[in-house]
C-alpha positions as CSV (number, residue, x, y, z in Angstrom):
1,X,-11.2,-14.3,0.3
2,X,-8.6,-12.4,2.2
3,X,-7.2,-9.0,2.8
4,X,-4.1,-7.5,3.0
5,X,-3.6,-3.6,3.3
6,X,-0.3,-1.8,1.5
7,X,1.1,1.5,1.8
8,X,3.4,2.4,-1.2
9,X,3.6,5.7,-2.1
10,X,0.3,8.1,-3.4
11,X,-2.1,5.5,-3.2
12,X,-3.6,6.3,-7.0
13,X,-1.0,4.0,-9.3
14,X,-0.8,1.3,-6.2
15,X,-4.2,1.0,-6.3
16,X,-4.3,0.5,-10.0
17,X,-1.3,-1.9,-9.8
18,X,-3.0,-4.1,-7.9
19,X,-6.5,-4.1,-9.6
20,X,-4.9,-5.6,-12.8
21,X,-3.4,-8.8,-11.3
22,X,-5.0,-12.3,-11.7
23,X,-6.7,-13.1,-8.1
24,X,-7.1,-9.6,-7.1
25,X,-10.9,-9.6,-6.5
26,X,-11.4,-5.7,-4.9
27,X,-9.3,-2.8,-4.0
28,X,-10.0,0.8,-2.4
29,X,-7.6,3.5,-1.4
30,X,-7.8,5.1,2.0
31,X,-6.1,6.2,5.5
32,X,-4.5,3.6,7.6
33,X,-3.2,3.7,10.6
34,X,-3.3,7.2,11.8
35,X,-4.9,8.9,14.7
36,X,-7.5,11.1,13.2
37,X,-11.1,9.8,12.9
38,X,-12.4,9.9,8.9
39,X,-9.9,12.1,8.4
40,X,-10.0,14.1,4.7
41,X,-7.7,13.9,2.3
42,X,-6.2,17.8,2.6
43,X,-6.1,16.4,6.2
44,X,-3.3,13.8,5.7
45,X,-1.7,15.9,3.7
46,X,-1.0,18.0,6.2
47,X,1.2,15.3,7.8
48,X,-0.2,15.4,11.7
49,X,-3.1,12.9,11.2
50,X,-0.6,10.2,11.2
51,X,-2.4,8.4,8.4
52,X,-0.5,6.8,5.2
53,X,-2.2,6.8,1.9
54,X,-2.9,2.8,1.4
55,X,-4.8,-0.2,-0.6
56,X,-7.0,-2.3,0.3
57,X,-6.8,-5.9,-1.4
58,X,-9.4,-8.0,-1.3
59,X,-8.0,-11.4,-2.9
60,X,-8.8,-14.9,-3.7
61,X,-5.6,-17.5,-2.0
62,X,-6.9,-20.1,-4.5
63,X,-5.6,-17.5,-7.7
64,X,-3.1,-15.4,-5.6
65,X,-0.9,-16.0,-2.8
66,X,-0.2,-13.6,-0.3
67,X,3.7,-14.1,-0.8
68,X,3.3,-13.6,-4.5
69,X,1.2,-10.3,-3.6
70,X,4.1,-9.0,-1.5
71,X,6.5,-10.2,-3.8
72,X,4.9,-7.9,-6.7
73,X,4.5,-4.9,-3.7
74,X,8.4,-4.7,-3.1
75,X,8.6,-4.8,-6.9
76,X,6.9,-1.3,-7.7
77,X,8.5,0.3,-3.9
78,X,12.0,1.5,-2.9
79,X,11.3,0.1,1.1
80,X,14.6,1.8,2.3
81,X,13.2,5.3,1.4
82,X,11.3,7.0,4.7
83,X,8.4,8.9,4.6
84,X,8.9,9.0,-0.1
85,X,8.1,7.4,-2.6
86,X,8.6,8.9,-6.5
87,X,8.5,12.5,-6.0
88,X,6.1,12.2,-3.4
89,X,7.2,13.5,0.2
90,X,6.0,13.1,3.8
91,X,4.7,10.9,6.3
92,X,1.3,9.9,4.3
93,X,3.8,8.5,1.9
94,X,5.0,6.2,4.0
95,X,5.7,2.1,3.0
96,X,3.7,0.0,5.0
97,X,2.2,-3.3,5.2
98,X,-1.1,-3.3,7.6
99,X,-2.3,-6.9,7.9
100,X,-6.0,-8.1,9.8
101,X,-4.9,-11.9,10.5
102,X,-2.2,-13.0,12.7
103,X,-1.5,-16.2,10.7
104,X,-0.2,-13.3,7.8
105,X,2.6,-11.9,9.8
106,X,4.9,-15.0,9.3
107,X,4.7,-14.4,5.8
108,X,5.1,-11.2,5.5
109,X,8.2,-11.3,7.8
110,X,9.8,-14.3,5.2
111,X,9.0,-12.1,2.3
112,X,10.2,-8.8,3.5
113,X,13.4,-10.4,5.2
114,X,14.1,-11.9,1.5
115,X,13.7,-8.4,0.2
116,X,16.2,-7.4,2.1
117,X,19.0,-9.0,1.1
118,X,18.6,-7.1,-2.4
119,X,19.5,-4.1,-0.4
120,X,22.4,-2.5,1.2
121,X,20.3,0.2,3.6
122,X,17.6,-1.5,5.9
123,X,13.6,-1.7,4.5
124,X,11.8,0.8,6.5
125,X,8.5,-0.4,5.4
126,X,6.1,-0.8,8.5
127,X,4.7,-4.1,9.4
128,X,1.8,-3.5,11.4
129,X,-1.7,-5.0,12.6
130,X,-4.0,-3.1,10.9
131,X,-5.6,-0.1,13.6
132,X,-8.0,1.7,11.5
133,X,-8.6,2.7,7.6
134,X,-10.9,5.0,6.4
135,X,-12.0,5.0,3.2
136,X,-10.6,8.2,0.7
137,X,-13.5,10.1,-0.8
138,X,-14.8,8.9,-4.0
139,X,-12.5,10.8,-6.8
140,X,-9.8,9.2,-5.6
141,X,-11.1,5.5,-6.1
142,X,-9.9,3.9,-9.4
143,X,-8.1,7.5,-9.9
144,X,-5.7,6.4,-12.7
145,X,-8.9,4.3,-14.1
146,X,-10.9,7.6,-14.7
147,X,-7.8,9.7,-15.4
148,X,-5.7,8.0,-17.7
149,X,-2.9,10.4,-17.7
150,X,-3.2,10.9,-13.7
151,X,0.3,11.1,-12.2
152,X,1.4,7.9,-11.2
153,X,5.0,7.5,-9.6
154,X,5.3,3.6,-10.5
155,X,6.1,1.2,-13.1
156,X,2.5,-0.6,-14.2
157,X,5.0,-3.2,-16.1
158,X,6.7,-4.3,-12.7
């Protein structure tokens, strides 16, 4: 199994996204890469923990590549938009893609450079070595799951 951690938006429709592709064994929603330790959620909304909302992906190599994953990632974002995604606004919704292997980053680098080519502005999605995540409390795990009719700013058909 491997892991990969993406930051697209409110972390409620990526997370469900993800959970319905072949390969995909897990996911959770949580903080990544901020400064505050278990930070809340009215926390990083508050935009000074430094978190952004993001998935974790648990997925099997052997179903799923990681370049497909990414591929389907860029597919539900607009990477050129800072700090927004859908009507959501501020640093928490930041684009980011938080990796835990070394061997990823070539990868994601020849996917995201593809990427940009279909755009005129530069991505602005962060590529990062995963520093910390912390998992959001438990009525935001498989939001869209429990609450059909959550708000979700993405396409499920992407």
């Amino acid at each position: 199994m491997k892991e990969i951690y993406l930051a697209g938006g409110c972390f409620w429709g990526v997370e469900e996204y993800f959970s319905r592709i072949d390969g995909v064994e897990d996911t959770q929603v949580g903080y990544a890469n901020g400064s505050t330790v278990r930070p809340s959620y009215e926390q990083v909304c508050t935009g000074t923990t430094g978190h952004a909302e993001t998935v974790y992906i648990k997925f099997d190599e052997n179903e799923i590549s990681l370049k497909t994953l990414l591929e389907k990632f860029y597919l539900i974002i607009d990477p050129t938009l800072l700090n927004r995604q859908g009507g959501d606004t501020g640093s928490q919704y930041r684009t980011g893609i938080y990796y835990v292997d070394e061997i990823d980053l070539g990868t994601i680098k020849k996917v995201t450079e593809e990427e940009q080519s279909k755009y005129s502005k530069p991505i602005v999605t962060e590529i990062e070595v995963l520093s910390s995540f912390y998992e959001a409390e438990g009525y935001h795990q498989d939001y869209l799951k429990k609450n059909p009719s959550g708000y979700c700013h993405i396409d499920m058909n992407s």
